[in-house]
N, C-alpha and C positions, 0 to 999 in steps of 0.2 A: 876450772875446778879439777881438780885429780882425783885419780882413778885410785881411790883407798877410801877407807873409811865408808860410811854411807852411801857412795856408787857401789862401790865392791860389794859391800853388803846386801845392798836389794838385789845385787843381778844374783850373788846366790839364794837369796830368797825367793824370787819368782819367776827366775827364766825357767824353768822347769815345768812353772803353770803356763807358761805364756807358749811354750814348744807345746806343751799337753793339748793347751785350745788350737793348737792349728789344725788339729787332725780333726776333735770334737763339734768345736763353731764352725772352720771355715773350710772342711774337708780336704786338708792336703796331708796325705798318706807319710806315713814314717820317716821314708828316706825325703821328701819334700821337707818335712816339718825340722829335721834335724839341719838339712841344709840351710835353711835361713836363717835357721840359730846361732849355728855360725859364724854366718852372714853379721847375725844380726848383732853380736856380742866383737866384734871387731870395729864396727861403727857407731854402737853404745861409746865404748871406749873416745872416739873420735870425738862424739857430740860432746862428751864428758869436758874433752880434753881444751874444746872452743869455746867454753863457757866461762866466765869470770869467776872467781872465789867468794861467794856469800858470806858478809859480812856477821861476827859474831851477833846470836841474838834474832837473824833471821829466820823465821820460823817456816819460810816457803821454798828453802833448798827441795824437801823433800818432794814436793810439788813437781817442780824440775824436772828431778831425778827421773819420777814415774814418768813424765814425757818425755824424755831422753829416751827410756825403755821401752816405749809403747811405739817413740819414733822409727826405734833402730830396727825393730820387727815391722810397723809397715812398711820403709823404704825396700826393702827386702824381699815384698811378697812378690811371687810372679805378677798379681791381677790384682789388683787397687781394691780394696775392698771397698762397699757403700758407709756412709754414716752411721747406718744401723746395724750394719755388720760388725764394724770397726768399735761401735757402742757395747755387744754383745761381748764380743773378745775379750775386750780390757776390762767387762763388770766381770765375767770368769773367772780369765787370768791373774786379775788383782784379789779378788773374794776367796781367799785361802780360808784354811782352819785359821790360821794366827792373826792375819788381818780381820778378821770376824772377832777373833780373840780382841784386838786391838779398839776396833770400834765400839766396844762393849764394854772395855773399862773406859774410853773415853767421853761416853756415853753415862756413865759413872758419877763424872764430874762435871758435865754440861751443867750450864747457869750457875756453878759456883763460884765463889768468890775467885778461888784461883783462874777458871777461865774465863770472869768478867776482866781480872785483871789482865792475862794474859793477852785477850782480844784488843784492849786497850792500849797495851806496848804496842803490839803489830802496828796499830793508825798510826802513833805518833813516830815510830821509825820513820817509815818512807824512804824505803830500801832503794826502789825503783830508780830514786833518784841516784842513784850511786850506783847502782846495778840494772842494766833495762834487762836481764832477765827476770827479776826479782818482781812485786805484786806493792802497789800501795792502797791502801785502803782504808776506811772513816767506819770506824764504830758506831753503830747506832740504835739504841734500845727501842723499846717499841712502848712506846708511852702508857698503855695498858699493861704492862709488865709481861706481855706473853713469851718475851723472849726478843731476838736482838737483826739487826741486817750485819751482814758485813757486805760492804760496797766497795767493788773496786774498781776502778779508776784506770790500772795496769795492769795487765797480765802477762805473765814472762812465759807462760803457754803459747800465747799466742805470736808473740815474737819470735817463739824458737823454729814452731811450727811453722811459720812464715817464710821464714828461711829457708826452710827443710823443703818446701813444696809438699805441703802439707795444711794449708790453713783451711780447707774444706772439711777438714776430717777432725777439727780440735770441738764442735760438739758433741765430739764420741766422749770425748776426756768430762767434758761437763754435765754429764747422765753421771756417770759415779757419787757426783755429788749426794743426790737423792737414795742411793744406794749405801754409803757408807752413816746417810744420818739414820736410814730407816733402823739401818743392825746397828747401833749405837743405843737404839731403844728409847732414847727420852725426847729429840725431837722432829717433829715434819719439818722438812725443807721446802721453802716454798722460794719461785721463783718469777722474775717477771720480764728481764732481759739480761742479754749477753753480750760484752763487746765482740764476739766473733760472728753475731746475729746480724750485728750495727747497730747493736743498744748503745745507750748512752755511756752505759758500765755494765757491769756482772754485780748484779743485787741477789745476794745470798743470805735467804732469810731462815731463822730458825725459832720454829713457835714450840713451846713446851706441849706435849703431849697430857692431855687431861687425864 
């Protein structure tokens, strides 16, 4: 992947929050917090740079991307943060004004046509197969119409993280989930296993809010 376009773009989007929460979450003082930023925007670039080209149409670059970014700031901390630590940081550091913005008009259009359709593409790609950073997953409405799973099978989170020395810490990444449907406003996220758990898959369900 190269480092333009949508890498370039979220690291000036959010390294700013993600420095901010070092001092606020995880109490390391100004000149700490700037140093890993550094740090940590040198080996952003890096992970960026080891990662294969997502295919037109992919709709889980973005996905990636934020663990590229979330990577590059843990590798870099002096002291390993816990899962719940590392949970708190990235719900922060990601939960801007504009990402709030974001999930609210997404939120918008939940169970519409456009994003029955669009969930619907995502399954039948099967990205993963061409790309193991990338996610593949099976569409699946919920027979009562409450709303829909998306089940996945891949996760190029967890690959990456793998790599990274890092696979302990990728339930940090999977708390946001529940955080970006809540501000989205139309549905509950409900869950029941996680391939970083040693579930079977990451079953991601989303029921319409009454």
């Amino acid at each position: 992947m190269k480092y333009a376009g949508m890498p370039a773009g979220m690291w000036m989007l959010f390294s700013g929050s993600f420095r901010k929460h070092l001092n606020s979450v995880l109490g390391y003082d100004p000149s700490e917090a700037g140093e890993i930023t550094s740090k940590a925007r040198k080996k952003y670039k890096e992970i960026i740079a080891s990662v294969p080209l997502f295919e037109k149409g992919d709709r889980f670059r973005m996905n990636l991307v934020n663990c590229a970014m979330l990577s590059s700031f843990l590798i870099n901390m002096p002291k390993r943060p816990t899962v719940e630590q590392a949970a708190v940081y990235y719900r922060e550091s990601m939960m801007t004004g504009a990402m709030k913005w974001f999930c609210r008009m997404n939120g918008k259009k939940k169970f519409s046509d456009s994003d029955i359709a669009g969930m619907k593409k995502a399954a039948a790609l099967n990205p993963a197969n061409r790309n193991p950073y990338s996610w593949n997953m099976d569409y699946l409405p919920y027979e009562d119409g409450s709303g829909y799973e998306a089940r996945f099978t891949t996760c190029g989170i967890c690959r990456l993280m793998k790599e990274l020395g890092l696979y302990d810490l990728v339930p940090a990444m999977c708390r946001l989930d529940y955080t970006m449907s809540e501000a989205g406003g139309a549905s509950d996220f409900v869950r029941e296993y996680t391939l970083a758990s040693g579930g079977p898959y990451c079953d991601c369900g989303y029921k319409k809010k009454s």
